[in-house]
N, C-alpha and C positions, 0 to 999 in steps of 0.2 A: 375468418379471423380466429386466432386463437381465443379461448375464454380466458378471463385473470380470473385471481382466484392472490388476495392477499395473505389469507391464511399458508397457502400452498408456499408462497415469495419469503415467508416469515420463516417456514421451516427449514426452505433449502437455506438462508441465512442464517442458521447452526453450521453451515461447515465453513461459513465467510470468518465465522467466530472461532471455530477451532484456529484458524490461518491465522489471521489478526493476534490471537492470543500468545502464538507462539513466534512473529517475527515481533511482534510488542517486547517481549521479555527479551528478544533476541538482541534487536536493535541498542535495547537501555543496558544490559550487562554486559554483554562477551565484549565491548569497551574495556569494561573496568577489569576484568580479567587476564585482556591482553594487556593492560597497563600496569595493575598491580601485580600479578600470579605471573607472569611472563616479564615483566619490566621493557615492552615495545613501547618504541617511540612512537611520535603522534602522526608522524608519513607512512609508516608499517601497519599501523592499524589502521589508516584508512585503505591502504592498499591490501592487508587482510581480509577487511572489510568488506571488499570485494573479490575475491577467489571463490567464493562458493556462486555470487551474480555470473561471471563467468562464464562458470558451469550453465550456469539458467538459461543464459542465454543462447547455447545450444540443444536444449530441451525444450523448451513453453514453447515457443513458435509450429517447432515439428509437430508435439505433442496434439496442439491446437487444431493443424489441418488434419492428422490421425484420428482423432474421435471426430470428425465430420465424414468420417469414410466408415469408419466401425461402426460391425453391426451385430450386437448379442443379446443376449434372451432379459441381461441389465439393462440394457441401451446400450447407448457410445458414448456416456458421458460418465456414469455411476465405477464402471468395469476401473478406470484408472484411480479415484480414489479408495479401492476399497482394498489395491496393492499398496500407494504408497499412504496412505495415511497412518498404518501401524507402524510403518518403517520409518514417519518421520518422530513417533513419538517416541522409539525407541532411542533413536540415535540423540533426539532433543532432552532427556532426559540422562544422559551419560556426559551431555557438555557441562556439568556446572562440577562434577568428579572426575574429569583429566586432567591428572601431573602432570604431564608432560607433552609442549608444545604440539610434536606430531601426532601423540594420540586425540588432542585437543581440533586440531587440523581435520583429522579423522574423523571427528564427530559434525562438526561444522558440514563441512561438503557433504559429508553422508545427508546432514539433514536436508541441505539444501538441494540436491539432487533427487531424492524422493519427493519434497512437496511441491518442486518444478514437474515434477510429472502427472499431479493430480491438482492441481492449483489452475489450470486452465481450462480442462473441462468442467469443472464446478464452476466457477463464471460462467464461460458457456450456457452450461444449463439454465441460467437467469433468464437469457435471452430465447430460448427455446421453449419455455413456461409462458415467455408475457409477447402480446401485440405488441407492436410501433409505439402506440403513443403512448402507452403505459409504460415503457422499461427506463423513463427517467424515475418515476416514482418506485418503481418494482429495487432499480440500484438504490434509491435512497434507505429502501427499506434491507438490502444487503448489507449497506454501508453502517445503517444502524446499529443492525448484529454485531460487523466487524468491530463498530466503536467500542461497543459493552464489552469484547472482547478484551479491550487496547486499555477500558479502563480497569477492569478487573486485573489486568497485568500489570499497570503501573503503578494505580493505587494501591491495591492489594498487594503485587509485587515485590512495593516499593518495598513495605514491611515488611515481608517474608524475607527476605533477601537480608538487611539488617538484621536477622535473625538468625536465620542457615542460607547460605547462597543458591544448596541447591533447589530450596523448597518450590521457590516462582517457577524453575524449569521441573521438577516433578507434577507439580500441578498441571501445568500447560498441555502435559505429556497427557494425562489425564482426560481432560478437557475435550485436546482434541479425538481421542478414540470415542469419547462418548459423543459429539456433535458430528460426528462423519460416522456413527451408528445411528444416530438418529435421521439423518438424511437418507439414510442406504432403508432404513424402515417401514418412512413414513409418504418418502414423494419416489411417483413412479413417471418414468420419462414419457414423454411423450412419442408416440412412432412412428408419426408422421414428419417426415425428416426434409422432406422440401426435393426439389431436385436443380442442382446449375448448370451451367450451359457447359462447363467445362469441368473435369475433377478438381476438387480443391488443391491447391498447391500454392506451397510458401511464395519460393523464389517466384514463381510466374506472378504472384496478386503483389509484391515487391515491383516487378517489374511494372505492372500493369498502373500500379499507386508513381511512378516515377514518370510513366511516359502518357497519363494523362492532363491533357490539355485544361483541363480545368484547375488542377491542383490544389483541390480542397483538402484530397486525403494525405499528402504530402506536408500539407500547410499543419494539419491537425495532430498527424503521427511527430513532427519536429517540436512542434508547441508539447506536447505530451513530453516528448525526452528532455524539454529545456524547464518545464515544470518541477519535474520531478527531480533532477539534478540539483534543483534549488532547495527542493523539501529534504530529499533523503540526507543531502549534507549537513544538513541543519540536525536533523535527528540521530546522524552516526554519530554527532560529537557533545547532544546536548547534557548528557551525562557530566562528559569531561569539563565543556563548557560554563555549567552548574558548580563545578569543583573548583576549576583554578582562576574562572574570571568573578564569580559571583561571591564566590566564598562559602558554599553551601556544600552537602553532603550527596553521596549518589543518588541515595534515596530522596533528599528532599528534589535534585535536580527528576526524576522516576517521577514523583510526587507531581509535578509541574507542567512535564508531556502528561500527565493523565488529565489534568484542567483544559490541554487542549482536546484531549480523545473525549471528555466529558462537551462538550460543545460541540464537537461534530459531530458526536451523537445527538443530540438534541435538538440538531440543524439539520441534520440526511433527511429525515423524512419532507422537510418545510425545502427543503434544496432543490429535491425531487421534484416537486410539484409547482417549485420555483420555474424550473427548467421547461415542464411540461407548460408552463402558463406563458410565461415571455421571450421561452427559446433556450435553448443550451446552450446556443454561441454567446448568448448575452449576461444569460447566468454565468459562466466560465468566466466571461472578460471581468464582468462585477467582480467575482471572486478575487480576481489576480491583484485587481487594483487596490481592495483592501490588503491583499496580505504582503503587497509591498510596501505600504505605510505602514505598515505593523511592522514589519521587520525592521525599517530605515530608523522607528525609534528607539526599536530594542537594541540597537547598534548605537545609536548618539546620545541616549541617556548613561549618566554615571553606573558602575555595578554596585554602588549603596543605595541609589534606587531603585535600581531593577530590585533588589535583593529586599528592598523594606516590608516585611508584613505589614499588612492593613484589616486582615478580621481573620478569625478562626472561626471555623464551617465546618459541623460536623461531615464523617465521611472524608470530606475534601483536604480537612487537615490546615496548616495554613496556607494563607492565601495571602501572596506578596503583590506589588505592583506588576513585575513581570507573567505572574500567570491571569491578572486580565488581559495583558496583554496576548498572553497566550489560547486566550478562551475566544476572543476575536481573532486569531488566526486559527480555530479551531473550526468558528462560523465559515468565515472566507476558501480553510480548503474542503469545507462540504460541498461548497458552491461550486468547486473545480470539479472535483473529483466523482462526484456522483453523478455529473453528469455529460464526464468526457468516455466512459466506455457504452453510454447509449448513443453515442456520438461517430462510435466507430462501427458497432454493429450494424447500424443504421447505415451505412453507405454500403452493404451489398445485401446479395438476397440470403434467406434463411440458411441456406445448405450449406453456405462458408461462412457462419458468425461464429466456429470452432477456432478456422482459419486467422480474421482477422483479432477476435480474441487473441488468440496467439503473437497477432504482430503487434497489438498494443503491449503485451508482455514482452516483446522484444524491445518495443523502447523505453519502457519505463524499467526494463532492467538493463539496458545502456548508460539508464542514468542512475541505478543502483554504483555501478560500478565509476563512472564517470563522477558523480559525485564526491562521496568520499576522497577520493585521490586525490581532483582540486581542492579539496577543503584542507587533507591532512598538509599537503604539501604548501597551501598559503600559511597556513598556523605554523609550520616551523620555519617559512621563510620571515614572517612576521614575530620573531622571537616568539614562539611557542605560545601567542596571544590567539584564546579560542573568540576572543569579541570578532573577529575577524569572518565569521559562519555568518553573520549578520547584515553583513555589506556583500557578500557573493549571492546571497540568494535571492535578494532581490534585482540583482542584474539578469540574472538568469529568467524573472520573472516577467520583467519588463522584455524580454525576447517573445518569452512564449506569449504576451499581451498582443504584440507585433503582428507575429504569426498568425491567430485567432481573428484578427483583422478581415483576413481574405480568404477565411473559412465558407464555403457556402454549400455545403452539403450535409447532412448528418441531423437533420430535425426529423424529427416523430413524423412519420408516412400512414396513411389510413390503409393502404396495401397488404400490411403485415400482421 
């Protein structure tokens, strides 16, 4: 069995941070940029929104069984971030200074096609560092990274951006060459690579996940796409949604996803060990069920409610009714989310955890793209009412709940 080693999980969690940081900032402005600086409508930018996913989702998957077959003197995990992570800060930091639409287009897809190519062997590597029964606690402590990431982007962001727009994405740009320097530094791969019964390969562990009679991983990979479809919608538009239903500014809506990033951090690590103690499948479903009642109120309560401060808190800045509410769905998606890629690594053996890494990026960026689309296109069929992100997500939720039902594979193995 492999040795853990937490210190080791903490530092590969520098490059989950450099990631985090830079679709944080992504997600909260290139919104307002396609809205204000471009003047797109709310169905174009969710369909913008998704052209660079797209791309992703011809890349990660591939990407993911490639470094389970590569073999160099870095590993097969390090060699792809240490091409595209200069290339995504490059191109991240030229988005907030394009006049003009196509150069803007330009930058977009550049980014997002370089940190689809190095965005799945870094996970990866999580799983290739820690045993079975530790890689829900090992993600909690990824996810932690990621959060400090998510918050240093939006709180900090928020005011950067209120200032100079492009400061949040120079920083970012930053950020990430120094945390994807620090990982290429300080953790060295392991070389013992496992061996499978077959080469890795997308299409055939697709096929293999469709024509098993169990249908756990099937049950799991669809809960994954219907999950996420609910969240990323929610987050492509909560910028906008802070603006025209709430009545608040970009920055304060920035401000408000960091109260959630602030609680899922705070949660990852307690999530982990949640997962590790009572199950994943169980931890997941807990998750789902709170963050449906959260959502269903943020949808039926008045937007002078949502919108009323109730205390100012240093750092945090204020603090309205709706970002409690958002601090509990901050809890609830740690409870999801930290512990559905130990969920998927966990149903095969070591030498395709590139692989299936890879096909959980296939569907959680189905639902990057899928997302957005239904959300931009309900809000302009609904007279351009953003309350409307509030009532699809948690539909979507109550699927992936469904699903997760008749889950029965993917808990911590002593094997591994």
């Amino acid at each position: 069995m492999k040795k853990f080693s937490y210190g080791k999980i903490f530092l590969l969690g520098f490059g989950f941070f450099g990631v985090s940081v830079i679709w944080s900032v992504y997600n909260a402005f290139v919104p307002i940029f396609l809205s204000d600086k471009f003047g797109i409508e709310p169905f174009w930018i969710g369909f913008f929104m998704t052209l660079d996913n797209i791309a992703a989702l011809f890349i990660q998957p591939p990407v993911g069984a490639w470094s389970d077959k590569l073999r160099t003197r870095f590993g097969r995990r390090i060699p792809f971030m240490l091409i595209g992570a200069p290339i995504s800060a490059i191109a991240f930091g030229f988005i907030p200074v394009a006049a003009i639409l196509p150069l803007f287009v330009a930058c977009t897809s550049t980014l997002l096609l370089s940190m689809a190519f190095w965005r799945t062997p870094v996970i990866a590597l999580m799983a290739d560092l820690t045993p079975s029964p530790k890689r829900s606690q090992a993600n909690g402590i990824i996810n932690f990274m990621g959060g400090i990431g998510a918050i240093i982007a939006f709180l900090v962001g928020g005011k950067l951006f209120e200032q100079n727009a492009a400061l949040p994405f120079w920083i970012g740009s930053g950020l990430v060459v120094l945390s994807s320097a620090l990982v290429f530094i300080l953790i060295k791969e392991p070389q013992d690579y496992g061996e499978a019964e077959e080469k890795p390969n997308m299409f055939a562990s697709l096929r293999e996940i469709w024509n098993d009679n169990d249908k756990s991983a099937l049950r799991l990979f669809l809960a994954i796409l219907a999950w996420f479809v609910g969240y990323n919608a929610i987050e492509a538009f909560f910028t906008l949604y802070s603006v025209h239903h709430l009545g608040l500014s970009a920055g304060d809506g920035a401000g408000i996803l960091g109260h959630l990033s602030l609680f899922f951090v705070l949660f990852a690590l307690v999530s982990g060990f949640i997962g590790g103690k009572i199950g994943r499948r169980v931890t997941i479903s807990l998750g789902l069920v709170i963050l449906i009642a959260l959502l269903a109120v943020m949808f039926f309560l008045a937007p002078e409610v949502l919108a009323n401060p109730v205390a100012e808190v240093p750092v945090l800045g204020t603090v309205r009714v709706i970002s409690l509410l958002m601090m509990g769905a901050g809890v609830a998606w740690s409870l999801i989310n930290v512990n559905s890629l130990p969920m998927v690594v966990d149903l095969v053996e070591d030498a395709r955890v590139g692989t299936y890494t890879g096909l959980y990026y296939l569907f959680s960026t189905l639902a990057a793209i899928a997302g957005p689309n239904v959300n931009g296109g309900i809000i302009q069929l609904m007279g351009n009412n953003y309350n409307s992100i509030m009532l699809v997500g948690p539909i979507f939720m109550v699927v992936a709940l469904a699903l997760m039902w008749g889950v029965r594979r993917g808990e911590a193995t002593s094997a591994k």
